[in-house]
Backbone bond lengths (Angstrom), bond angles and torsions (degrees), N, CA, C in turn:
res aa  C-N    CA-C-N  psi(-1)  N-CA   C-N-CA  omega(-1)  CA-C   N-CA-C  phi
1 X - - - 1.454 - - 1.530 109.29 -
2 X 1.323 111.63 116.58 1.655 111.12 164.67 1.581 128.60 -52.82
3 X 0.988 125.68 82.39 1.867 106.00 -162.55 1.459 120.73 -59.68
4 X 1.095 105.00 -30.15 1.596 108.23 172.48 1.742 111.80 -64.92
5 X 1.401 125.00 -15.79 1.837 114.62 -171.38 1.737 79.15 -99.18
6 X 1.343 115.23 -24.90 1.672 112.29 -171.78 1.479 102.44 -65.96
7 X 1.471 134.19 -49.02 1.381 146.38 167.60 1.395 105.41 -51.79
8 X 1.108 115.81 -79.41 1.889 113.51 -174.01 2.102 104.77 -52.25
9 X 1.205 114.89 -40.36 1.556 105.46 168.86 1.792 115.91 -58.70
10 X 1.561 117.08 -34.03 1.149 130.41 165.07 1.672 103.77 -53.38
11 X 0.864 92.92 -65.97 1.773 82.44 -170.21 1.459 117.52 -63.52
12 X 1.309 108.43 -31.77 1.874 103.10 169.53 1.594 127.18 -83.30
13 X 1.521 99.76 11.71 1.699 114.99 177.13 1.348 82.43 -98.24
14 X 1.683 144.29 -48.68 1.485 132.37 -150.27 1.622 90.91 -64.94
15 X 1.716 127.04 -25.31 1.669 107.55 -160.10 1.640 74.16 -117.12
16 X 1.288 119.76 48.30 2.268 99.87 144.50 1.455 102.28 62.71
17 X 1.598 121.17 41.34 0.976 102.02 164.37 1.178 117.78 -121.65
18 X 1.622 115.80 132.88 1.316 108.81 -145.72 1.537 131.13 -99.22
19 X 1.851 106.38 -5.84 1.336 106.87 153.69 1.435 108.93 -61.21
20 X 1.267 131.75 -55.36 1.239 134.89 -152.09 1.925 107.60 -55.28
21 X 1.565 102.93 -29.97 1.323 138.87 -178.46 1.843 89.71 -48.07
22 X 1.519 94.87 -65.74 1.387 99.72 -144.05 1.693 99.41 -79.73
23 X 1.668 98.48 -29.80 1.333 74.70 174.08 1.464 149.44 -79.80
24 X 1.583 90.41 -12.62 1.679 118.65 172.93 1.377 92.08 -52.57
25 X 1.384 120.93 -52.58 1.599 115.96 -169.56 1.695 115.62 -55.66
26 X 1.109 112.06 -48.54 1.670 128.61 155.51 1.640 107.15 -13.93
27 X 1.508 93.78 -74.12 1.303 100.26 -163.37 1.884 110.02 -72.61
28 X 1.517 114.65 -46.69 1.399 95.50 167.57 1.742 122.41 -57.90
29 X 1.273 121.34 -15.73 1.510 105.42 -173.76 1.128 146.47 -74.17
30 X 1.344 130.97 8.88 1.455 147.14 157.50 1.655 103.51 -87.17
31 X 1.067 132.57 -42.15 2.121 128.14 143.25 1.223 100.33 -27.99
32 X 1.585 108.53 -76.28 1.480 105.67 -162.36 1.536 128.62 -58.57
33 X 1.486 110.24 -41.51 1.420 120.70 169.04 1.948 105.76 -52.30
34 X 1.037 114.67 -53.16 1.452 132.14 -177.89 1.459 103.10 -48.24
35 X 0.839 129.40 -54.76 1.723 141.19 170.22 1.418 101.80 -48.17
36 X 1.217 114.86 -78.14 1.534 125.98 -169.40 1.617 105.74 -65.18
37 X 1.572 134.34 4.29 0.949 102.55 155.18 1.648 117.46 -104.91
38 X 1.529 99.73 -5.29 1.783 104.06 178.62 1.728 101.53 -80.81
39 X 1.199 112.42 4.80 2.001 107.28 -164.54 1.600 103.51 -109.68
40 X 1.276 125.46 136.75 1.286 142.94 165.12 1.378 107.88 -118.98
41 X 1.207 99.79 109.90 1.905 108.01 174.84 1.713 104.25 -118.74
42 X 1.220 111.27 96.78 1.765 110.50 174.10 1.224 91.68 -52.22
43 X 1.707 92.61 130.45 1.681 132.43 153.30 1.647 95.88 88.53
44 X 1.359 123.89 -10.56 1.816 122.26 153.07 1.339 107.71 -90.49
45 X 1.673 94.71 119.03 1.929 106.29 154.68 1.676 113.09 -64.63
46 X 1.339 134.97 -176.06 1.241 139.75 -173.33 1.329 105.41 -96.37
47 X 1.552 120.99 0.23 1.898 106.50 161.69 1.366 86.47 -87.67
48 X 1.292 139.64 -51.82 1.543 126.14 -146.19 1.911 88.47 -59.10
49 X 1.225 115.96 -70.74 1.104 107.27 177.14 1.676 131.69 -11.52
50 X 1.468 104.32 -71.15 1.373 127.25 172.91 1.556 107.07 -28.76
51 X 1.263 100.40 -62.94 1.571 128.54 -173.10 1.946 102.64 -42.18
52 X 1.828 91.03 -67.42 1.668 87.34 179.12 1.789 114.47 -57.82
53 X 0.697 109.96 -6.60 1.661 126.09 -175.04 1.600 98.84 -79.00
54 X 1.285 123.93 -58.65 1.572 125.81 178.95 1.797 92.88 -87.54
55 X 1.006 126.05 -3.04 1.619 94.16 153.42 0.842 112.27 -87.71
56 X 1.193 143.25 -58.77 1.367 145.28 -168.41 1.813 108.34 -53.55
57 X 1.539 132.73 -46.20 0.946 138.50 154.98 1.423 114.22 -27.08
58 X 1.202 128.39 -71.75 1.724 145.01 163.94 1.803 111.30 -36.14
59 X 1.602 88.84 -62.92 1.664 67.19 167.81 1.152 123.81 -92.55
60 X 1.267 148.48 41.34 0.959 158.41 124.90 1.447 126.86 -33.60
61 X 1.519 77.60 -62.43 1.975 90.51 161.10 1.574 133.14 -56.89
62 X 1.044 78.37 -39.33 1.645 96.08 -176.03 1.299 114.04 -56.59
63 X 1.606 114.56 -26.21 1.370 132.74 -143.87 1.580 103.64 -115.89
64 X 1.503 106.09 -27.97 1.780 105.17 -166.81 1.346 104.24 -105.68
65 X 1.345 99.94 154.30 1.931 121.33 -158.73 1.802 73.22 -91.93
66 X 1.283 95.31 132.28 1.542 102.33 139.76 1.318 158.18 -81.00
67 X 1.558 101.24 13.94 1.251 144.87 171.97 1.647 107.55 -70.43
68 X 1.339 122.32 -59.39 1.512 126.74 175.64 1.336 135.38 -64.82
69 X 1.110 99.39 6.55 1.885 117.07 177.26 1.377 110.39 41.30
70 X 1.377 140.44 16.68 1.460 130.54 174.75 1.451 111.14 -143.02
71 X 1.079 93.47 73.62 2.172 104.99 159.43 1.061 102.57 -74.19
72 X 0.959 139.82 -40.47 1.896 127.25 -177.97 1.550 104.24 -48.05
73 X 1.019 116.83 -55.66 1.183 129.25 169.37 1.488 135.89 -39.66
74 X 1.310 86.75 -73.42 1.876 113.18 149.39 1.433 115.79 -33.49
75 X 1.316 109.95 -72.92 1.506 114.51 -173.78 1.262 111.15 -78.76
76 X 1.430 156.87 -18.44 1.200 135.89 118.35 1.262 139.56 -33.36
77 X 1.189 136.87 -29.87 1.193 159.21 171.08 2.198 102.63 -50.07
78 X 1.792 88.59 -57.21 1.202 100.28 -158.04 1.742 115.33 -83.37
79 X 1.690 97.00 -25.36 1.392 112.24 170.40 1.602 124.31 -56.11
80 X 1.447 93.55 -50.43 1.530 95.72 170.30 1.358 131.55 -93.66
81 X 1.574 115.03 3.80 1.509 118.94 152.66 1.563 118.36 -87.35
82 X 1.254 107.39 -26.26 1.549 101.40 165.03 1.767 106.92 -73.33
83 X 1.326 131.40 -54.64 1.237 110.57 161.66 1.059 133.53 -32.07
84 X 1.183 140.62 -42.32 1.198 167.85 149.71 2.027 116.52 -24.08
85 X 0.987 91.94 -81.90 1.634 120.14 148.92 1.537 103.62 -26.20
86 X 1.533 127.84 -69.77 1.280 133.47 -140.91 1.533 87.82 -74.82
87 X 1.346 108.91 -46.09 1.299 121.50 -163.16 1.779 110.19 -54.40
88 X 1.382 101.17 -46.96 1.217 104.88 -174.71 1.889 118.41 -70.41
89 X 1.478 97.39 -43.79 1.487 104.16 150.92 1.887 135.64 -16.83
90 X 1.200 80.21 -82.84 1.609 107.16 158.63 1.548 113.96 -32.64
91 X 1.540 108.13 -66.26 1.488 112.38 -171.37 1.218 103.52 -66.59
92 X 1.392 121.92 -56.34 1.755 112.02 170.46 1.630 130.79 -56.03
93 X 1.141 108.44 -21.60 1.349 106.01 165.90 1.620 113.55 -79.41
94 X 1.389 114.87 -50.54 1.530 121.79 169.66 1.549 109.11 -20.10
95 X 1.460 114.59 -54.06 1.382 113.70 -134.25 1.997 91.13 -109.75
96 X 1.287 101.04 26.67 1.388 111.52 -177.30 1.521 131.27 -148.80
97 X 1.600 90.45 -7.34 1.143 97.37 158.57 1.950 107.39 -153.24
98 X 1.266 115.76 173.84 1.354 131.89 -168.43 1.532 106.27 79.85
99 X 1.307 95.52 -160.50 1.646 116.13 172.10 1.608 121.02 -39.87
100 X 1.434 105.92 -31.01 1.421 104.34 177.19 1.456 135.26 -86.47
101 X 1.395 81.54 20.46 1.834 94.33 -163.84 1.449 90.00 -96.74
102 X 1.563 116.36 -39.08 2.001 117.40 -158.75 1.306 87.46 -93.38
103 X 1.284 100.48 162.01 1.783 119.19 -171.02 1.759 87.32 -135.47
104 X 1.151 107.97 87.40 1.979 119.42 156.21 1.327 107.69 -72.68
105 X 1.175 94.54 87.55 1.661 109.50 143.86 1.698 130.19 -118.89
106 X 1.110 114.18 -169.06 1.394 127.56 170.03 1.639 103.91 -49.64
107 X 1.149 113.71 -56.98 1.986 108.35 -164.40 2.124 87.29 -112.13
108 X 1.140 88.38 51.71 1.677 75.72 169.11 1.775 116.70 -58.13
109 X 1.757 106.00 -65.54 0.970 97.48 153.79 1.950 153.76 -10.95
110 X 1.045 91.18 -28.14 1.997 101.07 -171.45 1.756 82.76 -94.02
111 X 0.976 120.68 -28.65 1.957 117.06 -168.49 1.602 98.63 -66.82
112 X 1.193 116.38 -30.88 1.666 107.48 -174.78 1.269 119.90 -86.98
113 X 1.376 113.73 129.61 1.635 117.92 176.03 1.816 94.29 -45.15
114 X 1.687 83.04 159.81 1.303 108.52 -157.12 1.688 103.36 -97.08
115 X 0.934 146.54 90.86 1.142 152.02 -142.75 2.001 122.17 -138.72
116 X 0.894 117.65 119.70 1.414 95.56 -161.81 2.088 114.80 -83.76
117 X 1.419 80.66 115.54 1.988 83.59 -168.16 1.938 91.08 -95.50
118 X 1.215 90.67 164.98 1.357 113.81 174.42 1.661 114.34 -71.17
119 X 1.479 128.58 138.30 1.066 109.26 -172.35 1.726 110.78 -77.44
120 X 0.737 141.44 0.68 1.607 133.37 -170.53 1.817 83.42 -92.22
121 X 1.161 130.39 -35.84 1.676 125.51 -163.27 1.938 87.06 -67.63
122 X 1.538 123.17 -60.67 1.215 152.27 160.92 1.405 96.16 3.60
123 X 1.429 106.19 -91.81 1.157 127.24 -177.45 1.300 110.20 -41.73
124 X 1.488 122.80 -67.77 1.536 127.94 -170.48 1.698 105.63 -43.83
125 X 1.362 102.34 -43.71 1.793 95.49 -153.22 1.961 79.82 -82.15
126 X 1.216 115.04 -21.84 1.874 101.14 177.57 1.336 112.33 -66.46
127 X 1.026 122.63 -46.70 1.657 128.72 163.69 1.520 123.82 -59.23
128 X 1.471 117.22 -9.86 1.336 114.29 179.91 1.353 102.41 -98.96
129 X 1.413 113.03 -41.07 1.673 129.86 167.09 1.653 118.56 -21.66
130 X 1.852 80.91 -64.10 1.744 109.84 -176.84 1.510 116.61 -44.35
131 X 1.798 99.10 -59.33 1.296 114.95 177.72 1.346 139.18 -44.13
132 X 1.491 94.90 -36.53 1.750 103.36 168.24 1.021 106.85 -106.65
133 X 1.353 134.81 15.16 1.486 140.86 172.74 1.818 90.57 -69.22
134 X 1.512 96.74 -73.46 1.699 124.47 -169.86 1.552 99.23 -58.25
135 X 1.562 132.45 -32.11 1.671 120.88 177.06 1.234 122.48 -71.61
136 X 1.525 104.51 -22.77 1.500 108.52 -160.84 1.654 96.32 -93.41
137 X 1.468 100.31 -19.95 1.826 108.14 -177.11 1.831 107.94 -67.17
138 X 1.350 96.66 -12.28 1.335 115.96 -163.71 1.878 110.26 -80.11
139 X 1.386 105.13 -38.94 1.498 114.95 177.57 0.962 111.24 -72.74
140 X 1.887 109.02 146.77 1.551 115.58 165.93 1.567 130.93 -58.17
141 X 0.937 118.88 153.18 1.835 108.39 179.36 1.491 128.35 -42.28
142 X 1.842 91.86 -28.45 1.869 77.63 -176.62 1.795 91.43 -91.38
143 X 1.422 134.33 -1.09 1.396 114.68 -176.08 1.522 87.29 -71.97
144 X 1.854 121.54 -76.56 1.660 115.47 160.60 1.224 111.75 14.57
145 X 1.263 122.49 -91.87 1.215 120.31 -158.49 1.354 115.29 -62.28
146 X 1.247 121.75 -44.07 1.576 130.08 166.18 1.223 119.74 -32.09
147 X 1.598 111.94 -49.98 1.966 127.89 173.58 1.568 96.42 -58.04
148 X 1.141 103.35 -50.14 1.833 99.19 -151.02 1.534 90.73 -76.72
149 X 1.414 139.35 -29.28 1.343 131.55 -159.71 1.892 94.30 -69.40
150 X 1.396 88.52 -59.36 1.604 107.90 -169.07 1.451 126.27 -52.16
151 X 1.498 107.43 -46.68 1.546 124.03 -139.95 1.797 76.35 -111.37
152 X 1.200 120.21 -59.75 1.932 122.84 -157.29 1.478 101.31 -84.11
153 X 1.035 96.07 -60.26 1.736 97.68 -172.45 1.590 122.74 -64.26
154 X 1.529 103.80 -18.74 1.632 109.41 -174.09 1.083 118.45 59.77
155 X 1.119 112.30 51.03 1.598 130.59 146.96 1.264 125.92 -74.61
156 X 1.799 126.33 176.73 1.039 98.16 -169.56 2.109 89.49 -117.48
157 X 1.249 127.10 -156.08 1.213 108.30 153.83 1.434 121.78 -111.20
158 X 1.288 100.67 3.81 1.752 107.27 157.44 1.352 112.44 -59.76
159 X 1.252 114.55 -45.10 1.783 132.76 -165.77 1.936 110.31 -82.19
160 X 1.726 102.63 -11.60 1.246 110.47 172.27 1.670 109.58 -101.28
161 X 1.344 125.58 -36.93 1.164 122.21 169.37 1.664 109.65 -49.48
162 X 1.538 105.09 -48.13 1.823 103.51 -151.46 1.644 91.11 -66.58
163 X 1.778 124.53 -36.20 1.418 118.38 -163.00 1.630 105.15 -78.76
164 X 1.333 120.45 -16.95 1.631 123.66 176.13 1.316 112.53 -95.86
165 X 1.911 111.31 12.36 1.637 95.39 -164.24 1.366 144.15 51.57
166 X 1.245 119.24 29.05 1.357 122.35 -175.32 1.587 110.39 -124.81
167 X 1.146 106.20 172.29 1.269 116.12 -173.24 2.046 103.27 -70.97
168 X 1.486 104.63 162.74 1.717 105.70 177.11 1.285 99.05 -70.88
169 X 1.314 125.98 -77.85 1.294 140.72 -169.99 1.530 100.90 -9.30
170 X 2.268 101.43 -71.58 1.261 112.74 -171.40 1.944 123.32 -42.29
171 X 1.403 86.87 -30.10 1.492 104.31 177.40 1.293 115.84 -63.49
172 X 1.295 124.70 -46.09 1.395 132.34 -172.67 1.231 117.15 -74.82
173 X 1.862 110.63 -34.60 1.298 133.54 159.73 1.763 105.09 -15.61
174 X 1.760 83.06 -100.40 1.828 120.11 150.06 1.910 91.45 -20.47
175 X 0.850 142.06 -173.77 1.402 139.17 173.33 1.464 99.84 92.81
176 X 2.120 85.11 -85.94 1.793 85.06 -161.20 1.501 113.77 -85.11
177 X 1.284 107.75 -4.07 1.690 109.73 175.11 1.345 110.29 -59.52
178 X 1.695 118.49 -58.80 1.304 130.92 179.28 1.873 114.70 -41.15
179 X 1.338 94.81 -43.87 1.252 116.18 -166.68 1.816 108.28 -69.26
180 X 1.352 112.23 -32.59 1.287 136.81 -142.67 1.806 84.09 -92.58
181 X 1.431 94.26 -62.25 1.824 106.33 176.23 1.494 111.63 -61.80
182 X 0.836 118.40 -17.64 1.840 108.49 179.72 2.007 94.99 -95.59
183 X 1.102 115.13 -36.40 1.286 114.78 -170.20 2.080 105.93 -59.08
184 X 1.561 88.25 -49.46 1.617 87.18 175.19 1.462 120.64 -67.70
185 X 1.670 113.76 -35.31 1.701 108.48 178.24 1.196 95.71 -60.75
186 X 1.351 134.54 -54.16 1.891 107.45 177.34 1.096 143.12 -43.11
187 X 1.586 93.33 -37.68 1.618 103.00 174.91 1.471 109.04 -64.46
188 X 0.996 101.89 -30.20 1.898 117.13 -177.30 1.576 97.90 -62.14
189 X 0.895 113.79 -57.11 1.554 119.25 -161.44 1.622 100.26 -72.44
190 X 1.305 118.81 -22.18 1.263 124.47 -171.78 1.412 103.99 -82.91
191 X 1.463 119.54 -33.12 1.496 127.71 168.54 1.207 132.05 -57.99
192 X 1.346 96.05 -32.98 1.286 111.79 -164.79 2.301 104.75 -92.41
193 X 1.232 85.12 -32.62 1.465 90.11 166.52 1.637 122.48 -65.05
194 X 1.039 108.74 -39.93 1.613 129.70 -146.76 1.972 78.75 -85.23
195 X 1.014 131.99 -51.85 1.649 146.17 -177.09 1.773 120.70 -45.11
């Protein structure tokens, strides 16, 4: 990288100019690709990634004096602490909200403050309970194990592909199939109630 065409492209991105734009992008993108292939962000593919990579790049600009002669610097610096950042984001939100927040077990029930609900609410969440009680009873052992690796244990399905040897993709495959089949035995069970 030349740092000096990286500086003078810096300064013609601060006035909107938009070759200079694109080509700055040019020049960070073998960084950026390089990043996005060492980064795993559950529920980001590797463009979304990429993407936060040229934001953070952009504002970069926005952000550095042209006085200090080292955006290369700068904007590396900032790329992989905002990666960084995102990452940690992610994990704290993960672990606070969705699926990983409820613990399905046997006495799920006894875990919830004791609170007085209405019986029709009662009922509903007992019948919703039931339902994936009876869907999940429904999968083969290795789908089983797949739920419990993924969904209970807080795993990831990167971390289930690498321990089954298989490809990610195949994993994710596996994912929404499992997911796809428990979604319809409910609906099933929901049919069959409603009848």
């Amino acid at each position: 990288m030349d740092f000096n065409y990286i500086e003078a492209l810096v300064a013609r991105c601060k006035y909107n100019d938009e070759k200079a734009q694109e080509k700055l992008a040019a020049e960070f993108r073998p960084l950026i690709y390089n990043i996005s292939k060492r980064t795993f962000i559950d529920g980001y593919n590797p463009h979304d990634i990429i993407q936060e990579c040229y934001k953070s790049l952009f504002k970069s600009v926005s952000m550095y004096n042209l006085e200090k002669h080292r955006f290369v610097a700068y904007a590396t610096n900032a790329i992989n602490n905002n990666m960084g950042d995102l990452i940690k984001r992610i994990k704290n939100k993960k672990s606070t909200e969705g699926s990983n927040v409820l613990s399905l077990h046997a006495d799920v029930e006894k875990e919830f403050l004791s609170q007085e609900i209405s019986a029709g609410i009662s009922l509903c969440e007992r019948c919703d309970y039931e339902d994936l009680r009876l869907a999940l009873k429904n999968l083969n052992e290795e789908e089983k194990q797949f739920i419990d690796f993924v969904f209970f244990k807080d795993y990831t399905v990167l971390d289930y592909a690498n321990i089954k040897n298989m490809c990610y993709s195949t994993a994710i495959v596996k994912k929404k199939t499992i997911l796809k089949k428990i979604f319809n035995n409910i609906s099933k069970y929901y049919q069959t109630s409603q009848s």
